[in-house]
C-alpha positions as protocol buffer text, in pm:
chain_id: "A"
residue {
  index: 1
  type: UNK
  ca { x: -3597 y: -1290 z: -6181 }
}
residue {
  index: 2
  type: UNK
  ca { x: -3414 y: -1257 z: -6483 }
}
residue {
  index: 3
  type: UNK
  ca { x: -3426 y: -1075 z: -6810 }
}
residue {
  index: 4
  type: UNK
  ca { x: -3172 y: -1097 z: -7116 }
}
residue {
  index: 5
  type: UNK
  ca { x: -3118 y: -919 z: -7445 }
}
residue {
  index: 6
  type: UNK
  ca { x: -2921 y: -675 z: -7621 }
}
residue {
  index: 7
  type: UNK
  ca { x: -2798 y: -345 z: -7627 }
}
residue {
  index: 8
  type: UNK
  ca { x: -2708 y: -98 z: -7948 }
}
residue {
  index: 9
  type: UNK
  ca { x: -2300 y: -41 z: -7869 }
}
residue {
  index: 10
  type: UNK
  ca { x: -2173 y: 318 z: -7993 }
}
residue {
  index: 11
  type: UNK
  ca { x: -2090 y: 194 z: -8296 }
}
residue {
  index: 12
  type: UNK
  ca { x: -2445 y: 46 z: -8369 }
}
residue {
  index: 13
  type: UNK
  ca { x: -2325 y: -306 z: -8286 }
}
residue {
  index: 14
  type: UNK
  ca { x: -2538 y: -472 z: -8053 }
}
residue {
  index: 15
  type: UNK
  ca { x: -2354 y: -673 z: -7750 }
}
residue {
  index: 16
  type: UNK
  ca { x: -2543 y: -916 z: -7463 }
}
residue {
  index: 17
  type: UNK
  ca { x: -2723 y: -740 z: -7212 }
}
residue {
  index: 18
  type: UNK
  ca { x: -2848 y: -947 z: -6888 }
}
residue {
  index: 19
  type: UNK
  ca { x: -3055 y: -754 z: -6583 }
}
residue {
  index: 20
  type: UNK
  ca { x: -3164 y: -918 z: -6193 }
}
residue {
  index: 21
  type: UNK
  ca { x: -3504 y: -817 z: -6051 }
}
residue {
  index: 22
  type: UNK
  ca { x: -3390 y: -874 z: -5667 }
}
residue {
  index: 23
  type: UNK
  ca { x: -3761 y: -757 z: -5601 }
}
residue {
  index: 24
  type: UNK
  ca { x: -3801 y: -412 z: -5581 }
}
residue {
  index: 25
  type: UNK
  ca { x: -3535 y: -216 z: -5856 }
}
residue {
  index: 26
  type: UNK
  ca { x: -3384 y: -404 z: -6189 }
}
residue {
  index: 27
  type: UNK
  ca { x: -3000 y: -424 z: -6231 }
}
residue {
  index: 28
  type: UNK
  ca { x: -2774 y: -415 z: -6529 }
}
residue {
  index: 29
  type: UNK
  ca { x: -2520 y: -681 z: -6451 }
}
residue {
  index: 30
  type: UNK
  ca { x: -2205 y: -729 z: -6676 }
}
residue {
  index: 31
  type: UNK
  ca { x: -2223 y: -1048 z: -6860 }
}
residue {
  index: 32
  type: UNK
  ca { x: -1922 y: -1205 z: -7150 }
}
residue {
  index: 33
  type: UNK
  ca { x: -1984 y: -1037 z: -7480 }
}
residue {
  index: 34
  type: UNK
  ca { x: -1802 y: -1227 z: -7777 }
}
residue {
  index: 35
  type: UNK
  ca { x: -1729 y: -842 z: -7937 }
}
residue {
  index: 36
  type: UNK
  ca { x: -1881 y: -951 z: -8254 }
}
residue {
  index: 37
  type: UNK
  ca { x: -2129 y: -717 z: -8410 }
}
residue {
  index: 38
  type: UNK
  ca { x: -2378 y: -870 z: -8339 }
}
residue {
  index: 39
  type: UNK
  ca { x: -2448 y: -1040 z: -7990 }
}
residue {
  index: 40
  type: UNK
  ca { x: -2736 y: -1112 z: -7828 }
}
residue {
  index: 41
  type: UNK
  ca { x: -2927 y: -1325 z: -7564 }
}
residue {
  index: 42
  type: UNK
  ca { x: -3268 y: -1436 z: -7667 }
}
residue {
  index: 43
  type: UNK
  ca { x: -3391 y: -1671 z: -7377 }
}
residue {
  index: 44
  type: UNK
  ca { x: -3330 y: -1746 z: -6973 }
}
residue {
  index: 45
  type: UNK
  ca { x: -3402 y: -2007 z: -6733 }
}
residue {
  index: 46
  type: UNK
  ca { x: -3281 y: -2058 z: -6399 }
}
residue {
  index: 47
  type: UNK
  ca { x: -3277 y: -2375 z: -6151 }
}
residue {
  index: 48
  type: UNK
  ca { x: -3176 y: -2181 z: -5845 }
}
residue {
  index: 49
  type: UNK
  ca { x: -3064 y: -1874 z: -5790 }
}
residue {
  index: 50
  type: UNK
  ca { x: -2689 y: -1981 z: -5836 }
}
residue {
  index: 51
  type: UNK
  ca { x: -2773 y: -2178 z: -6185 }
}
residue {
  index: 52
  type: UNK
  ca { x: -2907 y: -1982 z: -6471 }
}
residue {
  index: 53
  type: UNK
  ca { x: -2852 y: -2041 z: -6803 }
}
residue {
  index: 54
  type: UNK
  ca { x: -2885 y: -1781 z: -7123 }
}
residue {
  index: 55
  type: UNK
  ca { x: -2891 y: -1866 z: -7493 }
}
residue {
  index: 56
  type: UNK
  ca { x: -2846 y: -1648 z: -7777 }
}
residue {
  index: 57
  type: UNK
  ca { x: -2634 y: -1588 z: -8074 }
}
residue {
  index: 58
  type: UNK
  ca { x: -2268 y: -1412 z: -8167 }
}
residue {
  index: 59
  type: UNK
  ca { x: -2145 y: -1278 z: -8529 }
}
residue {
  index: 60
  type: UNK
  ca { x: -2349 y: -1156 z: -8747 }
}
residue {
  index: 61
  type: UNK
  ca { x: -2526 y: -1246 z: -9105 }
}
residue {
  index: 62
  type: UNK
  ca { x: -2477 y: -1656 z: -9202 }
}
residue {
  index: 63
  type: UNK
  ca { x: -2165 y: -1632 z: -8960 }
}
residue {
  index: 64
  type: UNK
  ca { x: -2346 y: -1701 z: -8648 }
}
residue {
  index: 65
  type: UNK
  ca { x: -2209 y: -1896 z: -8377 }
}
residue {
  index: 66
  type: UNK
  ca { x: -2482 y: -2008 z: -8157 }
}
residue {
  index: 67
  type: UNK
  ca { x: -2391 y: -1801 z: -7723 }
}
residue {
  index: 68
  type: UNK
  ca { x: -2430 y: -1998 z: -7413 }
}
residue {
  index: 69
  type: UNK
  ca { x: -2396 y: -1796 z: -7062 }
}
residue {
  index: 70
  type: UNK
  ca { x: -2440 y: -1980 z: -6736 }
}
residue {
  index: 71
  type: UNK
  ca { x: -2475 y: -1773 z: -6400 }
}
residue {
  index: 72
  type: UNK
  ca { x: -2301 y: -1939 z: -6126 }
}
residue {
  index: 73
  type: UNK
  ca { x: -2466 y: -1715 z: -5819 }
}
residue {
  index: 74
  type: UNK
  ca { x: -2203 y: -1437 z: -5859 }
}
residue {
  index: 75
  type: UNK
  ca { x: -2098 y: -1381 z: -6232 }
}
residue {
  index: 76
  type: UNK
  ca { x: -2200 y: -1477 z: -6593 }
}
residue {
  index: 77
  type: UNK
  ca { x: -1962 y: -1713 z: -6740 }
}
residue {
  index: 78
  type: UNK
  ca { x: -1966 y: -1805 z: -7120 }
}
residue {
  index: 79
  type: UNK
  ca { x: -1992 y: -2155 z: -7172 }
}
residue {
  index: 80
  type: UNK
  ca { x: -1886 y: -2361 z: -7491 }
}
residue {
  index: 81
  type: UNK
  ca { x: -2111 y: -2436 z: -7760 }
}
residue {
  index: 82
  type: UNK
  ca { x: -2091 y: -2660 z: -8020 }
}
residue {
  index: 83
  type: UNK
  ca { x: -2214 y: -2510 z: -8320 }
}
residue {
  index: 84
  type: UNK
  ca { x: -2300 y: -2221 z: -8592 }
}
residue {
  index: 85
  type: UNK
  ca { x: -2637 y: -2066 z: -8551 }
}
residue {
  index: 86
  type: UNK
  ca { x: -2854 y: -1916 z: -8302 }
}
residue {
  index: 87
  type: UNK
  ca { x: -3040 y: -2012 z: -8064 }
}
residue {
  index: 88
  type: UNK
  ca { x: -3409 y: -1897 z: -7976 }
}
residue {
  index: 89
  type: UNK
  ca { x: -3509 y: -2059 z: -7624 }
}
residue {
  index: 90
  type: UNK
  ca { x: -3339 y: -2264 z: -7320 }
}
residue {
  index: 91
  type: UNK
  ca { x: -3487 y: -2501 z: -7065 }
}
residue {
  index: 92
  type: UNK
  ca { x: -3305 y: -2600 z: -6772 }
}
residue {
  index: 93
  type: UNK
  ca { x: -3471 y: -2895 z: -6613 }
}
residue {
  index: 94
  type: UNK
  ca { x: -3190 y: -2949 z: -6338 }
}
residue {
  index: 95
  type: UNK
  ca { x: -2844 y: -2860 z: -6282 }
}
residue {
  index: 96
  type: UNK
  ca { x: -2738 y: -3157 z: -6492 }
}
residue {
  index: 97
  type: UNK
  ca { x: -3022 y: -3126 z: -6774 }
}
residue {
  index: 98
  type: UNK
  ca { x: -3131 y: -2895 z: -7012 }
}
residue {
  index: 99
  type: UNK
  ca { x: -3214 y: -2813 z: -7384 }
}
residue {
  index: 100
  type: UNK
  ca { x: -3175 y: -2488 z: -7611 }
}
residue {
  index: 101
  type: UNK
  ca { x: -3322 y: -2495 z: -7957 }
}
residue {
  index: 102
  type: UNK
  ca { x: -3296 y: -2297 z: -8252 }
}
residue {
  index: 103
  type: UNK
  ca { x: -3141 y: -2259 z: -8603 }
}
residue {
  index: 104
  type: UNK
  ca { x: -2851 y: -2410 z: -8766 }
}
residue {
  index: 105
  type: UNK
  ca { x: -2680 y: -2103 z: -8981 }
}
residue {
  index: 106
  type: UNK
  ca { x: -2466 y: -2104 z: -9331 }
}
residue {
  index: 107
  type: UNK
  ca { x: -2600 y: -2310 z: -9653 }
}
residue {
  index: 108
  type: UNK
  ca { x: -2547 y: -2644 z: -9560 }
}
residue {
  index: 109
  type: UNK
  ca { x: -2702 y: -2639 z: -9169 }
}
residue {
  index: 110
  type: UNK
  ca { x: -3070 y: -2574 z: -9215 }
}
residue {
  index: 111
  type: UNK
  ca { x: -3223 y: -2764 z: -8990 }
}
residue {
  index: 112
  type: UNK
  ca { x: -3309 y: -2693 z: -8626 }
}
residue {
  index: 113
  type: UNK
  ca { x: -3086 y: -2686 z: -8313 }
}
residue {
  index: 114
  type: UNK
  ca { x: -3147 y: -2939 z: -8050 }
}
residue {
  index: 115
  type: UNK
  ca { x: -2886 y: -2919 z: -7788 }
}
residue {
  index: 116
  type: UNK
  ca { x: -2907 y: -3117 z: -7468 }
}
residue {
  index: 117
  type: UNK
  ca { x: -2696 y: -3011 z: -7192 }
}
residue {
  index: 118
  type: UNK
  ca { x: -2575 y: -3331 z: -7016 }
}
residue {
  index: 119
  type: UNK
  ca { x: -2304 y: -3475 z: -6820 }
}
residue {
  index: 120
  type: UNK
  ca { x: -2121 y: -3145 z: -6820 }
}
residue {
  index: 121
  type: UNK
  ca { x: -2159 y: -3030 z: -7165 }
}
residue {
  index: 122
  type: UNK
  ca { x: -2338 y: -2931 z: -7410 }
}
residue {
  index: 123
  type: UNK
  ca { x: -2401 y: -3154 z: -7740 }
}
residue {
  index: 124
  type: UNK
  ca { x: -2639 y: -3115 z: -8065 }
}
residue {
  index: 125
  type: UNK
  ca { x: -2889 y: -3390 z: -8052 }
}
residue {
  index: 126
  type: UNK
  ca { x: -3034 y: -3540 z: -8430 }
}
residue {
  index: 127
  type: UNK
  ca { x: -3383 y: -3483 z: -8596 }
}
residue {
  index: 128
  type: UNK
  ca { x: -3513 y: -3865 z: -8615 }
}
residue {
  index: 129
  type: UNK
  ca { x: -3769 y: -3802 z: -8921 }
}
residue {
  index: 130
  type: UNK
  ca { x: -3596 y: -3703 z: -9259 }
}
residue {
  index: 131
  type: UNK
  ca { x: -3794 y: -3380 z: -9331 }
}
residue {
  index: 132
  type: UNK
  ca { x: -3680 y: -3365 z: -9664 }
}
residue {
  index: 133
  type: UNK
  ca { x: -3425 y: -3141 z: -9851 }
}
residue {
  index: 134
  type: UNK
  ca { x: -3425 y: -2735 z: -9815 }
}
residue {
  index: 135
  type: UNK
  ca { x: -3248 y: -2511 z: -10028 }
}
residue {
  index: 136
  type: UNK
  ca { x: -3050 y: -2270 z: -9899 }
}
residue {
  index: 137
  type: UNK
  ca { x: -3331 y: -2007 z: -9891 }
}
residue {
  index: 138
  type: UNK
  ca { x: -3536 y: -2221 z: -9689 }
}
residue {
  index: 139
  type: UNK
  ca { x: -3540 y: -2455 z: -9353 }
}
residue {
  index: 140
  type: UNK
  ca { x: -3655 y: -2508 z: -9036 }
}
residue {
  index: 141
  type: UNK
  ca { x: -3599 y: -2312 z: -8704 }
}
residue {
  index: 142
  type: UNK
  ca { x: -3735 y: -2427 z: -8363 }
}
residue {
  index: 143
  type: UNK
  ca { x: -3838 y: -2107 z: -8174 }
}
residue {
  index: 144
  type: UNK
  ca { x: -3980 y: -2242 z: -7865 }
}
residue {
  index: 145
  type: UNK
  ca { x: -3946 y: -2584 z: -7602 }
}
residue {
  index: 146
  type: UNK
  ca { x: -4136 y: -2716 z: -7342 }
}
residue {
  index: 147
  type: UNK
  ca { x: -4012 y: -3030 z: -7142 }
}
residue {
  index: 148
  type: UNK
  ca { x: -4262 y: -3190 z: -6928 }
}
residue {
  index: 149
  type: UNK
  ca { x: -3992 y: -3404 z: -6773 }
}
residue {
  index: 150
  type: UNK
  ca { x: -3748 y: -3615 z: -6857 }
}
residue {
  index: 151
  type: UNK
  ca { x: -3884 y: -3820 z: -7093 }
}
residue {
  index: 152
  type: UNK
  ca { x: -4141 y: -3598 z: -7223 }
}
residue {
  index: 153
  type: UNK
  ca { x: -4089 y: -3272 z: -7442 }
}
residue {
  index: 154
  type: UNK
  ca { x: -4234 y: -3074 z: -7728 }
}
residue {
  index: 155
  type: UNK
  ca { x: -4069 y: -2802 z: -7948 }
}
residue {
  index: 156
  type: UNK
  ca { x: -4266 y: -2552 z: -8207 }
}
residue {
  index: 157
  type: UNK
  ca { x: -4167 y: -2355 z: -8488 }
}
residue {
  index: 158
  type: UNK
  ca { x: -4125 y: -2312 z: -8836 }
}
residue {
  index: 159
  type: UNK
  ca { x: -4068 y: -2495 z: -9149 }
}
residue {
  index: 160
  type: UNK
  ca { x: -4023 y: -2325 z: -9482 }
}
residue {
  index: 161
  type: UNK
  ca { x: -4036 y: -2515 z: -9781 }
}
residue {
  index: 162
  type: UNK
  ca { x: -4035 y: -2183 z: -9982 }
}
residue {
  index: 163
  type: UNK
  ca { x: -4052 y: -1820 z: -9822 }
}
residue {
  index: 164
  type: UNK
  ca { x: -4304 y: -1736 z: -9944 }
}
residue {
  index: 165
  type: UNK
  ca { x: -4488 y: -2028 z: -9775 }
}
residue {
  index: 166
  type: UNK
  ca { x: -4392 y: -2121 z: -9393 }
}
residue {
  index: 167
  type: UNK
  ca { x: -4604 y: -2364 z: -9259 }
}
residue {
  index: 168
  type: UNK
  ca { x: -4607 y: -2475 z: -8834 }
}
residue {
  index: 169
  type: UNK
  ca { x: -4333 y: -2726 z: -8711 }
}
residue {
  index: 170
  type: UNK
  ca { x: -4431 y: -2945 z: -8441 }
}
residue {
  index: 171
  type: UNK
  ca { x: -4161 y: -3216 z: -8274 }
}
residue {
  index: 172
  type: UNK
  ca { x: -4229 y: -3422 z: -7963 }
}
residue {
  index: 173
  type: UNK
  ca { x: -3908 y: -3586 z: -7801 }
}
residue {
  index: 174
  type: UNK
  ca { x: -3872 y: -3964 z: -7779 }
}
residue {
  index: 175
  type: UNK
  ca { x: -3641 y: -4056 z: -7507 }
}
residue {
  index: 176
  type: UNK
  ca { x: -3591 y: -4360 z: -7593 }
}
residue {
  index: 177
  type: UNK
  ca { x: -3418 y: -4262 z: -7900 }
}
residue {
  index: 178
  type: UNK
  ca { x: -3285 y: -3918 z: -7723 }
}
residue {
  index: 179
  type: UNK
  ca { x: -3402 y: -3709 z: -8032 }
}
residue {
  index: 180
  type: UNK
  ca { x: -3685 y: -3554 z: -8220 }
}
C-alpha cells in the first residue's frame, strides 16, 4: 500500500513525499523532487507491485507544471508530462492505460486536465462539449476519476463561472470519440 504527499523543506518549501505500507511499519522512500518550491503528490494507484503511478504538481503560484512519478518495483522515476497545471487524481487501469485529471494553470488554460497514458506516454486528451468562455478568475478543475473499464469512465469536479458561485462538474467519457 501506498501513500503520497508532501513535506515542509527547511526553508518552508514543500518537496514530494511518497511512503510503502509492506504490512506491518510505513516507510519513507526517496522519490524525484523537481526542487521547486512547491512540489507535491496528490494521488496514487498501482497495477502491481512493480507499477505505480503518482500525480501531483511542481512550481508554485500560476507557474505550475503538472508531476508524474512511476514506481518501477525498486525506485520512483519521474516521468514526462505534457503540460502546466496540476493534477488532482490518477487511475491506472493496466500497465499500458491510465488517466490523471486535474487543472490547466496560467490565464489562458482553464479548463480541466484529461491525460491518458497510452502507448508509452502520456498525452492531454480534449473536452468534446464547448463549456463556454471563463475569465481568468474562473474555470473548471476535475478533482476526481473513476474508469469502469475501457470504454466507460466518469470524472467530477468543479466549474466556476464566477467565485463566488461554483457549481458541480460532471463528465462521462465516450470512447468512441476518446474524450469528455
Amino acid at each position: 500500500m501506498w501513500a503520497v504527499g508532501n513535506d515542509v523543506t527547511g526553508n518552508g518549501g514543500r518537496q514530494t513525499l511518497t511512503e510503502h505500507w509492506d504490512g506491518s511499519s510505513w516507510t519513507v522512500l526517496p522519490s524525484p523532487d523537481p526542487g521547486t518550491p512547491d512540489d507535491a503528490l496528490t494521488s496514487v494507484h498501482g497495477v502491481s507491485a512493480a507499477n505505480v503511478w503518482a500525480a501531483g504538481y511542481t512550481g508554485g503560484g500560476a507557474g505550475n507544471q503538472t508531476l508524474i512519478l512511476h514506481w518501477d518495483g525498486a525506485r520512483w522515476l519521474e516521468w514526462k508530462s505534457p503540460c502546466a497545471g496540476k493534477l488532482n487524481d490518477i487511475q491506472m487501469l493496466s500497465a499500458d492505460t491510465g488517466w490523471a485529471v486535474g487543472k490547466g494553470s496560467g490565464l489562458t488554460d482553464s479548463l480541466p486536465l484529461m491525460l491518458k497514458f497510452e502507448n508509452g506516454s502520456w498525452n492531454k486528451k480534449g473536452l468534446l462539449s464547448d463549456y463556454g468562455s471563463f475569465s481568468w478568475t474562473s474555470g473548471l478543475e476535475v478533482t476526481a476519476i473513476k474508469m469502469i473499464s475501457q470504454t466507460q469512465g466518469y470524472a467530477v469536479g468543479i466549474s466556476y463561472p464566477s467565485l463566488l458561485n461554483p457549481r458541480g462538474l460532471f463528465l462521462s467519457y465516450d470512447p468512441q470519440r476518446d474524450g469528455w
